[in-house]
MARBA-3410 file (N, C-alpha, C, O; in Angstrom, 1 decimal):
193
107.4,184.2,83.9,107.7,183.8,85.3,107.3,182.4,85.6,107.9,181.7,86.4 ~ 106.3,181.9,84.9,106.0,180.7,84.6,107.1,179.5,84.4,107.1,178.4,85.0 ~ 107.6,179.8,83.9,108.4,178.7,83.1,109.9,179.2,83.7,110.7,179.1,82.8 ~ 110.4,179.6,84.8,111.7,180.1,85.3,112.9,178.9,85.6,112.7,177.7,85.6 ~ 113.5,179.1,85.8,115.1,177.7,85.9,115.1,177.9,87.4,114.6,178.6,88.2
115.8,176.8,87.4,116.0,176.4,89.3,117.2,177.6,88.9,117.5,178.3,87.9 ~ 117.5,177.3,90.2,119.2,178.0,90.8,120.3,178.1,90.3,121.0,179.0,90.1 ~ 120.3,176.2,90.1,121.3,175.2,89.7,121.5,175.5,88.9,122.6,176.0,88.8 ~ 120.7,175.5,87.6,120.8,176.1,86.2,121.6,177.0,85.8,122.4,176.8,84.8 ~ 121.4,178.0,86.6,122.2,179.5,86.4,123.4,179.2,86.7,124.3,179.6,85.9
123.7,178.4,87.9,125.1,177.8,87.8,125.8,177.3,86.7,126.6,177.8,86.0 ~ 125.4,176.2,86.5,125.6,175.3,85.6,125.5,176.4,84.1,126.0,175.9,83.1 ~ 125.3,177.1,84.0,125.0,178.2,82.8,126.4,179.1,82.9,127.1,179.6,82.0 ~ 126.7,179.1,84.1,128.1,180.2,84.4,129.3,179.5,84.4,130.4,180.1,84.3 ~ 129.4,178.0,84.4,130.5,177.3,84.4,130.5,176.8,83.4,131.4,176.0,83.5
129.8,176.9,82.0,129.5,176.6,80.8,129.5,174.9,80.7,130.1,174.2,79.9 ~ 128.7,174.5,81.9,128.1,173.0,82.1,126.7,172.8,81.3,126.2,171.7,81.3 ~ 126.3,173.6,80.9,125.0,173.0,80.1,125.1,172.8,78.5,125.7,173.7,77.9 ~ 124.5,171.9,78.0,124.6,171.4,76.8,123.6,173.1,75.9,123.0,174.1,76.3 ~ 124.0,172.7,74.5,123.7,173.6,73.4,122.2,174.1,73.9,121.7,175.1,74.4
121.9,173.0,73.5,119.7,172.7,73.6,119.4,173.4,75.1,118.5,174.2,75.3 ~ 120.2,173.2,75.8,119.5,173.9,77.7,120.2,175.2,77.5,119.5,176.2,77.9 ~ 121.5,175.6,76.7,121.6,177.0,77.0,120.9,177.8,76.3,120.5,178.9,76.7 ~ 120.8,177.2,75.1,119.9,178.4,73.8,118.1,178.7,74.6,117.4,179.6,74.5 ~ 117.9,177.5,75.4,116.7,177.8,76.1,116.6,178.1,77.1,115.5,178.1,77.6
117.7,178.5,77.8,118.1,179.5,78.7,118.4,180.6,78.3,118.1,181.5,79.1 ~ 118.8,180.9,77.3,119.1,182.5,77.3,118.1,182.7,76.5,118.1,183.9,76.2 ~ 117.0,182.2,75.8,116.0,182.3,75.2,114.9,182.8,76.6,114.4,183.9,76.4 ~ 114.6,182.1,77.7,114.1,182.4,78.4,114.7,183.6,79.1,113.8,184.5,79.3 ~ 115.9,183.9,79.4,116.4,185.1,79.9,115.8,186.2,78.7,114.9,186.7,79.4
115.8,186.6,77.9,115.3,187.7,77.2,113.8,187.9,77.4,113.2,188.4,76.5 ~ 113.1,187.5,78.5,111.5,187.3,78.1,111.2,187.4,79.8,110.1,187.5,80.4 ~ 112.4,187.4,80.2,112.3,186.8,82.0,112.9,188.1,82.8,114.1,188.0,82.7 ~ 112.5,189.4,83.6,113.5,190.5,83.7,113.6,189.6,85.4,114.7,189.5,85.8 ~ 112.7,188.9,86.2,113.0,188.5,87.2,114.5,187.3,87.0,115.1,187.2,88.0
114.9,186.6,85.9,115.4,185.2,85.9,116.9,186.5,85.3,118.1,186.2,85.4 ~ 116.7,187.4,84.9,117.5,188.2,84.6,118.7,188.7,86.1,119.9,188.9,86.2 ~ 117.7,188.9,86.8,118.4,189.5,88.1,118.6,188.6,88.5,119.1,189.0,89.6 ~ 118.5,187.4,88.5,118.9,186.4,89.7,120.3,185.7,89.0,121.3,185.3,89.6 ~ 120.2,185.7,87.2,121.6,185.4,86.9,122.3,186.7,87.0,123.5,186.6,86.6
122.1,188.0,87.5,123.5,189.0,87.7,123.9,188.6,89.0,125.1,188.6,89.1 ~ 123.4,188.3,89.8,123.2,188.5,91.1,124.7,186.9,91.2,125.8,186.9,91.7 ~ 123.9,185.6,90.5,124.5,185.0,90.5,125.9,185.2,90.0,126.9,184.8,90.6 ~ 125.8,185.8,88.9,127.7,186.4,87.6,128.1,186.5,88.6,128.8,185.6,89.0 ~ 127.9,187.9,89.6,128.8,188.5,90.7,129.3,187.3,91.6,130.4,187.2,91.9
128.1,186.4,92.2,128.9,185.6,93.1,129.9,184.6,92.9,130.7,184.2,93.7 ~ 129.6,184.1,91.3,130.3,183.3,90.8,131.3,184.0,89.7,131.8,183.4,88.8 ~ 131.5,185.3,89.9,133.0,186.1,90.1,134.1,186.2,90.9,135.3,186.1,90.8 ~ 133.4,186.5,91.9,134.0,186.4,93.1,134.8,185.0,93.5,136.0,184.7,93.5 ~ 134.1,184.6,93.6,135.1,182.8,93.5,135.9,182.8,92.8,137.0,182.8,93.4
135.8,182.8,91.7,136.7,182.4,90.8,137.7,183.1,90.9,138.7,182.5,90.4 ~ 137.9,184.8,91.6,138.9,185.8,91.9,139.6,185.2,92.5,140.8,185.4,92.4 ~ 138.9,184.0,93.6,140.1,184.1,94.9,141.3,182.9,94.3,141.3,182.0,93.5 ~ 142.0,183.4,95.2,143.5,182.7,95.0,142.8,181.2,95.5,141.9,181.0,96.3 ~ 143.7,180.1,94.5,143.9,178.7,95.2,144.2,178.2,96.3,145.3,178.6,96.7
143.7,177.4,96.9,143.9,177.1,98.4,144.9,176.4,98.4,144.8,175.2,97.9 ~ 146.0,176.8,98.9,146.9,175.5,99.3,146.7,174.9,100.8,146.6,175.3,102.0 ~ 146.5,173.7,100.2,146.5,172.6,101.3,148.4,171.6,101.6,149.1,171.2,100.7 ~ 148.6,171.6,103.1,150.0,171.0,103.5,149.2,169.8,103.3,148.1,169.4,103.5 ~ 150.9,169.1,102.3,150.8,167.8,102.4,150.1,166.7,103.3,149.3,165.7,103.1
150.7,167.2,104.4,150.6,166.4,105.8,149.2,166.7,106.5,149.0,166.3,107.6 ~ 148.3,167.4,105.8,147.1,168.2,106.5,146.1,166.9,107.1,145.5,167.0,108.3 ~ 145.9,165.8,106.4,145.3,164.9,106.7,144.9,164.4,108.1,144.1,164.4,109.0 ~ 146.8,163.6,107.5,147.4,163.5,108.8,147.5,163.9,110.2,147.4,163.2,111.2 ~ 147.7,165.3,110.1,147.7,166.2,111.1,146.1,166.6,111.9,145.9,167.1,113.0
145.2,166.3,111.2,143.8,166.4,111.7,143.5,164.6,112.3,143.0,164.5,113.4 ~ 143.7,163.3,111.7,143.6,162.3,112.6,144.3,162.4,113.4,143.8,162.0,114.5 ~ 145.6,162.7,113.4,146.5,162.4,115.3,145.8,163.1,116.3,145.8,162.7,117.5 ~ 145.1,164.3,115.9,144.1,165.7,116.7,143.3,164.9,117.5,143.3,165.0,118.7 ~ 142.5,163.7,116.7,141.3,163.3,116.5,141.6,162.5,118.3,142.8,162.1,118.5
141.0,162.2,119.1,140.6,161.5,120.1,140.4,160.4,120.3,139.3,160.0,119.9 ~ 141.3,159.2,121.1,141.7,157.7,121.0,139.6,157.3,121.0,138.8,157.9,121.8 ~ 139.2,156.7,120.4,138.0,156.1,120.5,137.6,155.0,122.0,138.2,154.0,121.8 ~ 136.9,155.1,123.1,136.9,154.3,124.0,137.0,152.9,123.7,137.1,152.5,122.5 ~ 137.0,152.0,124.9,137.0,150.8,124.7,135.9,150.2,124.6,135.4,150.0,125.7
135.2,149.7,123.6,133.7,149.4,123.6,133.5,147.9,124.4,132.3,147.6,124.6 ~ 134.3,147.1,124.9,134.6,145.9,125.2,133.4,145.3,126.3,132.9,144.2,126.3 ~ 133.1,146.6,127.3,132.8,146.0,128.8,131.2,146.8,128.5,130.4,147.0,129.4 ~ 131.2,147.1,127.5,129.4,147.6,126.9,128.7,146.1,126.5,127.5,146.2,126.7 ~ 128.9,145.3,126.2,128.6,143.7,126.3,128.6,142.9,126.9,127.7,142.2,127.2
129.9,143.0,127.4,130.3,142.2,128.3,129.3,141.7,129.7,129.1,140.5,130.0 ~ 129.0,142.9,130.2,128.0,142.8,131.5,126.8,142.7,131.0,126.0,142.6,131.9 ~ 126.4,142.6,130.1,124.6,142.3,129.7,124.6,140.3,128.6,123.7,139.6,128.2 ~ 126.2,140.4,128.5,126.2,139.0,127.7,126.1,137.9,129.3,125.5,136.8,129.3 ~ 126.5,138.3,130.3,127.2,137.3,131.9,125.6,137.5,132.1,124.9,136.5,132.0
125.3,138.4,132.2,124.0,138.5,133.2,123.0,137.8,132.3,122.0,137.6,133.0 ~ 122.8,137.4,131.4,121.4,137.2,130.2,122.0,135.7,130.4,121.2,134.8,130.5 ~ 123.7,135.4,130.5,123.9,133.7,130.8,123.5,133.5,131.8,122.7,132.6,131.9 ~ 124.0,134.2,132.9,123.6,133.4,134.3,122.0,133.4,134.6,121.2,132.7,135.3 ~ 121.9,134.2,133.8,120.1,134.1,134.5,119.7,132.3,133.4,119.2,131.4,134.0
119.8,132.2,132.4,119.6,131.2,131.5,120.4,129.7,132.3,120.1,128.5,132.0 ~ 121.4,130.2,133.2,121.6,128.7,133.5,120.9,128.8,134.9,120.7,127.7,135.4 ~ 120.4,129.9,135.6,119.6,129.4,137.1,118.4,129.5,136.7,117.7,129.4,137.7 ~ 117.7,129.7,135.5,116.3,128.7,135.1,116.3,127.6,134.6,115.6,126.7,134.9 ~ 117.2,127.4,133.6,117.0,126.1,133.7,117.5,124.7,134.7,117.6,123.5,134.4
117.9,125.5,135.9,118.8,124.9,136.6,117.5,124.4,137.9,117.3,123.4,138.6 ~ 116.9,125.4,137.8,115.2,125.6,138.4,114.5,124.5,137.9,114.2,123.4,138.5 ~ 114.1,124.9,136.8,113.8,124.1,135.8,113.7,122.4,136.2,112.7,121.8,136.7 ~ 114.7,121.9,135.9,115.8,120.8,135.9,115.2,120.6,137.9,114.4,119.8,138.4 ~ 115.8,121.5,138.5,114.9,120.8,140.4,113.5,120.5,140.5,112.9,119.6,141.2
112.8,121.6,139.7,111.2,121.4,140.1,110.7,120.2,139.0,109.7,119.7,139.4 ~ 111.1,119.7,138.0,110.7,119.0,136.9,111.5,117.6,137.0,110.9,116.5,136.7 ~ 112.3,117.7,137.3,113.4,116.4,137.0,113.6,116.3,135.8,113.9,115.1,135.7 ~ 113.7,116.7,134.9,113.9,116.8,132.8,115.6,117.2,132.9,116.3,117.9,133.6 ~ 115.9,116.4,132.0,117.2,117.1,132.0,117.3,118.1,131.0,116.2,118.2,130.4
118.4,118.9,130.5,118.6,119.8,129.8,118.5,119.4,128.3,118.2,120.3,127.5 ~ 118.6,118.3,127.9,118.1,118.5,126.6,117.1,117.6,126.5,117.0,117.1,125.4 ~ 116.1,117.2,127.6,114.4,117.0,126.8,114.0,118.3,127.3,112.8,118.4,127.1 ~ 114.7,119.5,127.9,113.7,120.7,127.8,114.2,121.3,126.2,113.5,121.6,125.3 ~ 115.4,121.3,126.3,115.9,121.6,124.4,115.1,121.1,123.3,114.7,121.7,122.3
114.8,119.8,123.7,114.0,119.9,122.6,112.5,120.0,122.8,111.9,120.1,121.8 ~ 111.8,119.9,124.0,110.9,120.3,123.7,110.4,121.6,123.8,109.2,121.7,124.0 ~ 111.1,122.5,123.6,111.2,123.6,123.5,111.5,124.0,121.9,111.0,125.0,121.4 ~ 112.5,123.0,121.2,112.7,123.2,120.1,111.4,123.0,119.2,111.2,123.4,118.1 ~ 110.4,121.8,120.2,109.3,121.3,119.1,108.6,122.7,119.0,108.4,123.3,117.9
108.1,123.3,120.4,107.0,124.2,120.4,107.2,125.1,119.3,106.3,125.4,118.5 ~ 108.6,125.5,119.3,108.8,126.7,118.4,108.5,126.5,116.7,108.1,127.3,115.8 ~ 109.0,125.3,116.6,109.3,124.6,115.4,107.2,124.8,114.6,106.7,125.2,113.6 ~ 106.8,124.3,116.0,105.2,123.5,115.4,104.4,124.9,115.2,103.5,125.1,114.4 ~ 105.0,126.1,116.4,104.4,127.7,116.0,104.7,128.0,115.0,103.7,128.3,114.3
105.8,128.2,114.5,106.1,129.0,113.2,105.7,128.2,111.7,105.4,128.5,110.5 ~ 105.7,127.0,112.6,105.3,126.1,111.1,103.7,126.7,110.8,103.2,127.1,109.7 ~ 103.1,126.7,112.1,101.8,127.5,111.7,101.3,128.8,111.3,100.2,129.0,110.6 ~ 102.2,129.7,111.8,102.6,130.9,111.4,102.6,131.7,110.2,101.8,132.5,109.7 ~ 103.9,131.1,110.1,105.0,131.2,108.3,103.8,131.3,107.3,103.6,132.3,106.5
103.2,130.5,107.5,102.3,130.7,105.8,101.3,131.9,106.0,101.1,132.5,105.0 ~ 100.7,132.5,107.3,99.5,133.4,107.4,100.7,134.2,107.2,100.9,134.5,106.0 ~ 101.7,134.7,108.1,102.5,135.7,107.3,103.0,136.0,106.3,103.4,137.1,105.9 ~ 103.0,134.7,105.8,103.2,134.8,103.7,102.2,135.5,103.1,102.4,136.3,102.2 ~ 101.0,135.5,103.7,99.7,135.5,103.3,99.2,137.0,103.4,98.5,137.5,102.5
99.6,137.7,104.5,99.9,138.8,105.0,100.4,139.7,104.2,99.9,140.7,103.7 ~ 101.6,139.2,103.9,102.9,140.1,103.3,102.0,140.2,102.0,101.3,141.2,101.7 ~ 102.0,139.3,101.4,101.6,139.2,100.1,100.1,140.3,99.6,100.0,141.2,98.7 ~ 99.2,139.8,100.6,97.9,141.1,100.6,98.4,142.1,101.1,97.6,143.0,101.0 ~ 99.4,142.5,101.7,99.5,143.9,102.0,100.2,144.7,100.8,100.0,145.8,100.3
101.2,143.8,100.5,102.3,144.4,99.1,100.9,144.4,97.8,101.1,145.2,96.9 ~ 100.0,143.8,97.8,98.8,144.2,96.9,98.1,145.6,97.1,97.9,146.5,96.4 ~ 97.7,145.4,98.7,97.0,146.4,98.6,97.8,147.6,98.4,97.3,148.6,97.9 ~ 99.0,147.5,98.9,99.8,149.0,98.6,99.9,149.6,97.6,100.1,150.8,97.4 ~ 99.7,148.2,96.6,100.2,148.4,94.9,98.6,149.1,94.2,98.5,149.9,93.3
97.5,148.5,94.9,96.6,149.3,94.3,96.3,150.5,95.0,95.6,151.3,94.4 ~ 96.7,150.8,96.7,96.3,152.5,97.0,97.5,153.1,96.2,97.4,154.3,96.3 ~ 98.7,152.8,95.4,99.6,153.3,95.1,98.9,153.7,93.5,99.1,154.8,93.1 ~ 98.4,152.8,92.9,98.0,153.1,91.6,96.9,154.2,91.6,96.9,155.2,90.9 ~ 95.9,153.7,92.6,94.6,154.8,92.8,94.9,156.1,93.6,94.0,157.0,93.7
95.8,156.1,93.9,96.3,157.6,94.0,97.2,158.2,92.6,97.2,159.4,92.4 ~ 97.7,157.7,92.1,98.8,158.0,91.1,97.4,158.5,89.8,97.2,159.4,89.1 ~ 96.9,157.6,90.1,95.2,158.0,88.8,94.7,158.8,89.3,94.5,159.7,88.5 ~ 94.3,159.1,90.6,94.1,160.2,91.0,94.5,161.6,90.6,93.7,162.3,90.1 ~ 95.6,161.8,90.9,96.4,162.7,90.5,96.2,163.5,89.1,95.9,164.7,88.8
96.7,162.3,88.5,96.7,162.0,87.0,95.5,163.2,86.8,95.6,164.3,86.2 ~ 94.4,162.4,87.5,92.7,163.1,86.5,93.2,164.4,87.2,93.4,165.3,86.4 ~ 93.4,164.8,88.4,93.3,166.3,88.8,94.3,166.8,88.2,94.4,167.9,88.8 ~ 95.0,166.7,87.5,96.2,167.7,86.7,95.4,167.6,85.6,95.6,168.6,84.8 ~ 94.6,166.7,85.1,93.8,166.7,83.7,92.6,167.7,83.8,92.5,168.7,83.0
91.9,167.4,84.6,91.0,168.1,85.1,90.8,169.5,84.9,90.1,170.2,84.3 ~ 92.4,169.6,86.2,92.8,171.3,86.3,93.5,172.0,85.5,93.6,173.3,85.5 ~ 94.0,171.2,84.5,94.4,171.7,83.0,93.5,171.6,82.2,93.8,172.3,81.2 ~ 92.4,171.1,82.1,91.1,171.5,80.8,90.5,172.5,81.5,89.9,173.1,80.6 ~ 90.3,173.0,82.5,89.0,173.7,83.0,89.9,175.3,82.9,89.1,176.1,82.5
91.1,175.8,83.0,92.0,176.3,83.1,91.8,177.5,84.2,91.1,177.0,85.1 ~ 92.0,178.5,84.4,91.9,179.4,85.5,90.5,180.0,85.9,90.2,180.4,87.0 ~ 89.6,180.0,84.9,88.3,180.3,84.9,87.5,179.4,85.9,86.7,179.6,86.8 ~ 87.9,178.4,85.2,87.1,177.2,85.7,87.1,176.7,86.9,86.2,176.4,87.6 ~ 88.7,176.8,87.1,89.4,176.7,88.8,88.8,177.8,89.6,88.8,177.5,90.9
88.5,178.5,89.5,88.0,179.9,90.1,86.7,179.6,90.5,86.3,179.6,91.6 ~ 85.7,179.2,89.0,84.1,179.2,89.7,84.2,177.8,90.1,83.5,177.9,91.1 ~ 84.7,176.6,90.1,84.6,175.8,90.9,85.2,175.7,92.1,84.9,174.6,92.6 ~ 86.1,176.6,92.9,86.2,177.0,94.2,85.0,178.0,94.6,84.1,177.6,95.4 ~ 84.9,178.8,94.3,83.7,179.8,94.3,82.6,179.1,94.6,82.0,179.6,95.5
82.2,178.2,94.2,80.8,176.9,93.9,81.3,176.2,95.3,80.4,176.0,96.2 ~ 82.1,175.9,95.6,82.6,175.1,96.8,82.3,175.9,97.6,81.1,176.0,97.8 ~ 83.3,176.7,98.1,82.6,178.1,99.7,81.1,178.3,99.4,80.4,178.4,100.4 ~ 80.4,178.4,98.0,79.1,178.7,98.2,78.8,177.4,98.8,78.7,177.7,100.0 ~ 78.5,176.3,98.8,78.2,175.2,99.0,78.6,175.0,100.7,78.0,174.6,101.7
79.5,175.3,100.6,80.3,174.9,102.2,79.4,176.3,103.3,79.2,176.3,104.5 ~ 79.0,177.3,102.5,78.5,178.3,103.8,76.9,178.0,103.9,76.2,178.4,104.8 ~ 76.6,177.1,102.4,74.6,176.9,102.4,74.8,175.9,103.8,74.1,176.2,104.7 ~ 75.8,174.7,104.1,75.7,173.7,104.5,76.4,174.1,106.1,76.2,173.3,107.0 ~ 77.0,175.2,106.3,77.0,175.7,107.6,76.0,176.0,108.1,75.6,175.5,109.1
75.2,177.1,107.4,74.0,178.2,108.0,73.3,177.0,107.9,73.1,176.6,109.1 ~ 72.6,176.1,106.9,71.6,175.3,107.3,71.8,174.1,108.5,70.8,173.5,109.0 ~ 73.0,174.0,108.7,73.1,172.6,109.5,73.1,173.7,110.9,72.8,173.2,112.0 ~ 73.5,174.8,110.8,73.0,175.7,112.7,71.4,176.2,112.7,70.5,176.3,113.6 ~ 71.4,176.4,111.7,69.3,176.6,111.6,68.6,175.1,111.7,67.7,174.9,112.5
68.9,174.4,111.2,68.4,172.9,111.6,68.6,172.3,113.8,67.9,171.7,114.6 ~ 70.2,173.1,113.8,70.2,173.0,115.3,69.6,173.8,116.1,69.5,173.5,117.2 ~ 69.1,175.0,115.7,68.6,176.2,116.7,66.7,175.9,116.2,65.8,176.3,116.9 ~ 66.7,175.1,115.0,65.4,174.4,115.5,65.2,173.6,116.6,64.4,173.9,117.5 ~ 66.1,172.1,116.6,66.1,171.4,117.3,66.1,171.7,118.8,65.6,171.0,119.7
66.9,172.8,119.0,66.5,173.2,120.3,65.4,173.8,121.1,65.2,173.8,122.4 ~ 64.8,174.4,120.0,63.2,175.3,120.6,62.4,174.0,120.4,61.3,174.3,120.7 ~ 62.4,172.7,120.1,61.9,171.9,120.2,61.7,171.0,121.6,61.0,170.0,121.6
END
């Protein structure tokens, strides 16, 4: 039961899709398996059944006949439209503002506007290089030190084998109930104190 096939398998076994090497170790596992046994009858039957039924004819024109069904799509046009007018006009009555309370005309606020942005990102740009770069590191090493992790606990949990997994959970709850009862007898001292 250990060593059982997906689903797929069994399919792929009934439509005579699997290579030499997967079926001989398929039906090698079927003689040894009475659960992987019943799930390929169960499957034979369903994938009898199918195969009984008559071919579907589909009309030519079936396609067809399901897009003309289909529903004219709205006009997406005036979904823009009112948020493009409004985001302009507000952009020309500030700097229109702008331009009365300052006396600047529109392109020394352009470009000094153009400098600020220019002189932020110039300062920016590189800490965010800097950023990206230690973060794509550190990802690379919690990605490694979990993957080694792993690694040792399937090593681990395969040398020690079911015995071992056993008294070392066992060893744990013992451990975890010394460190309850002692840590509420340490508080029900603390309190008569």
């Amino acid at each position: 039961m250990r060593d059982c096939r997906s689903t797929e398998s069994f399919y792929l076994y009934l439509e005579g899709e699997l290579g030499a090497f997967e079926r001989r170790g398929l039906e090698a596992h079927l003689e040894t398996c009475p659960a992987c046994r019943e799930v390929l009858a169960k499957r034979r039957l369903l994938h009898e059944a199918f195969i009984s039924l008559p071919p579907l004819e589909v009309p030519p024109d079936f396609a067809l006949s399901v897009m003309d069904r289909l529903p004219e799509p709205a006009e997406a046009t005036a979904r823009w439209l009112a948020p493009l007018v409004a985001g302009t006009a507000s952009l020309v009555v500030g700097l229109l503002g702008f331009y009365l309370l300052t006396g600047e005309s529109l392109s020394d606020i352009l470009v000094a506007v153009s400098r600020s942005f220019s002189s932020g990102f110039g300062r920016l740009l590189p800490l965010f290089a800097k950023l990206l770069k230690v973060g794509g590191l550190l990802l690379d090493v919690a990605f490694g030190f979990v993957t080694m992790l792993g690694q040792g606990l399937v090593t681990l949990l395969s040398a020690l084998g079911p015995e071992g997994i056993g008294l070392i959970l066992g060893l744990g709850l013992l451990l975890s109930l010394l460190l309850f009862f002692g840590a509420k007898r340490l508080l029900s001292l603390g309190e008569k104190a």
